[in-house]
Each structure stands twice: as C-alpha cells, then as structure tokens.
C-alpha positions in Angstrom: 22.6 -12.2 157.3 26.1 -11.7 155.6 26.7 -11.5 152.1 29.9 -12.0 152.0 32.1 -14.2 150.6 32.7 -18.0 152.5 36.5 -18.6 152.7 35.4 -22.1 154.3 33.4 -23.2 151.1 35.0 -25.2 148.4 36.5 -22.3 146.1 34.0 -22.9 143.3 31.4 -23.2 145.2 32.2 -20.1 147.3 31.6 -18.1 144.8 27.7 -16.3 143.5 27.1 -17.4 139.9 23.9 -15.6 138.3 21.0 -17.2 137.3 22.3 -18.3 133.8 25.4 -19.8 135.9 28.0 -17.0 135.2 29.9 -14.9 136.3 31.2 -11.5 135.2 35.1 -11.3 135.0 37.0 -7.7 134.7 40.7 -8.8 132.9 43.6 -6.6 134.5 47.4 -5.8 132.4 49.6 -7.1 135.3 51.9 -4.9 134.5 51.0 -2.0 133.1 47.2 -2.1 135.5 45.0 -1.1 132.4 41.6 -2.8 132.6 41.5 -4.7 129.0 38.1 -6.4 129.5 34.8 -7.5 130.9 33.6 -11.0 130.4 31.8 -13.5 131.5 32.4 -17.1 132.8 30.9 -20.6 134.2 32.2 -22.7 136.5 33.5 -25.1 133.6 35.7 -21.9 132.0 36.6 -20.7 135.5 37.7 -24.2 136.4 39.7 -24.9 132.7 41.6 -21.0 133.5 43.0 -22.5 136.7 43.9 -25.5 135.0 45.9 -24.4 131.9 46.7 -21.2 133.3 45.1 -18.9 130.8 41.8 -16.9 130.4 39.1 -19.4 129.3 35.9 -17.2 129.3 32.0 -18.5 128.3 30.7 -16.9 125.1 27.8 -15.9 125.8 26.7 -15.3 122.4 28.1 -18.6 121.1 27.4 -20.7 124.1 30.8 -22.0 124.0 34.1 -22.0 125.5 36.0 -18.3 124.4 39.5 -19.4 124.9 41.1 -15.6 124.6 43.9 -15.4 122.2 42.8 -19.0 120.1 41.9 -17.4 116.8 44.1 -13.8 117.4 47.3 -15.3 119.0 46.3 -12.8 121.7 46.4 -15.2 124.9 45.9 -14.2 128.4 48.1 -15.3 130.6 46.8 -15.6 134.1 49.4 -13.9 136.9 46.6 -13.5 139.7 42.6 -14.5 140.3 40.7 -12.5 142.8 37.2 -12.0 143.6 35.5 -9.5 145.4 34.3 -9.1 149.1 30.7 -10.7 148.0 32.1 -13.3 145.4 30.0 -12.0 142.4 33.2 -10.6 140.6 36.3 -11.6 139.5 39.1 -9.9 138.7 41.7 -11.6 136.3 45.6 -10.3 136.2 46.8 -11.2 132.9 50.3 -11.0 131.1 48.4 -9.6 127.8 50.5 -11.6 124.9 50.7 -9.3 122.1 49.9 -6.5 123.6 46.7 -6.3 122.0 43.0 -7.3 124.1 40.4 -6.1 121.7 39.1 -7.9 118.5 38.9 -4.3 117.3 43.1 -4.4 117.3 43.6 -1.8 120.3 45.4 -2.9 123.7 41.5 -2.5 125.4 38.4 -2.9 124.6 37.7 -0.1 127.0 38.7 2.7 123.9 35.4 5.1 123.8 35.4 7.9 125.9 32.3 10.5 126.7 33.2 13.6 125.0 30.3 15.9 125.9 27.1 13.8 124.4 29.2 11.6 122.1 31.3 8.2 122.9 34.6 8.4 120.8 36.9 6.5 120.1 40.5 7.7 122.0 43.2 4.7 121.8 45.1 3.4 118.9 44.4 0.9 116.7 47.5 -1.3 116.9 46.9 -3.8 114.5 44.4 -4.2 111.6 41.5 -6.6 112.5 41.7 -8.4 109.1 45.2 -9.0 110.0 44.5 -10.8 113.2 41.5 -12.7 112.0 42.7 -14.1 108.6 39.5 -16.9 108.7 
C-alpha cells in the first residue's frame, strides 16, 4: 500500500489531516529561504489562505482563525504552497511583510540555538514587542 500523496483526489481532500483535523505548516521567506515558522492549519484556514492569498493558520490554543500579521501588521503573503511526497506537510512561501515573523520581534521564530547544554537566543530583536502589540 502507498502512502503517498493522491494527485487525482480533490486538492483538500488529497491531503492527511491529523486526528484533531490539522495540519502542520512550515512558513518559508521567498526570498531570502529562511524558515520563519511552524504552524498549524484546518481545512477551513487552508482553504481561506488560497482564497485571500495570505497565511490564515488555526490557533490552536484559541481555537480560532490566526490570520498572521492582523494584530502586528506582519502579514504573510503567500508566493508558493507545497506539500510533501505523503501530504502531511505543508510548506508555505511567503513575502514576509515587515520583515518581522515572530511575536517575540525577530525575523523568526526559529532564534534559540543549542550552545553546548543551553538553548540561546542568537538573532536580533528587530522591533520591541510592546511596539507591535499596542492592545
């Protein structure tokens, strides 16, 4: 039996949601290639991303629509969707508006590195979170 992905299948459909109905989605800098970050969508976000051509993820936490950049300014604007050879991954190429990804104010939210025994903290903050989130 194959596992892989059904080209034939309606797109959405195609595709291997969990058993909460997601999906996890790794977010890609078009043009610079950096991986900015992982999250998670349904087939309503997924669906709503295609539509108004910007990252509309599934807060897991909030059990809501997480339509990236809405509070921050920080949209994601979507150049590219992919998904891999099994269809339990997608991969979102995104023109990062404002340069900055993370609700922490740095281009990623892929910033800690392992140092020995230690995760630090290696890339910039580019702009204060208070800043961004003046609610």
């Amino acid at each position: 039996m194959s596992h892989d992905l059904d080209p034939q299948r309606p797109w959405l459909d195609a595709l291997k949601w969990d058993a909460d109905g997601l999906i996890p989605a790794i977010t890609q800098e078009v043009g610079s290639g950096r991986v900015l970050t992982l999250a998670y969508m349904n087939r309503e976000s997924l669906a709503e991303t295609l539509r108004c051509g910007r990252a509309v993820y599934w807060s897991r936490s909030r059990q809501r629509f997480w339509r990236k950049g809405e509070e921050s300014g920080h949209a994601q604007l979507i150049r590219d969707i992919r998904t891999d050879c099994d269809g339990d991954a997608l991969l979102l190429f995104v023109e990062q508006q404002g340069g900055i990804a993370c609700h922490t104010g740095r281009e990623s939210c892929f910033f800690y590195r392992l140092e020995g025994e230690r995760w630090l903290a290696v890339d910039p903050v580019l702009k204060d979170p208070k800043d961004i989130y003046q609610k």
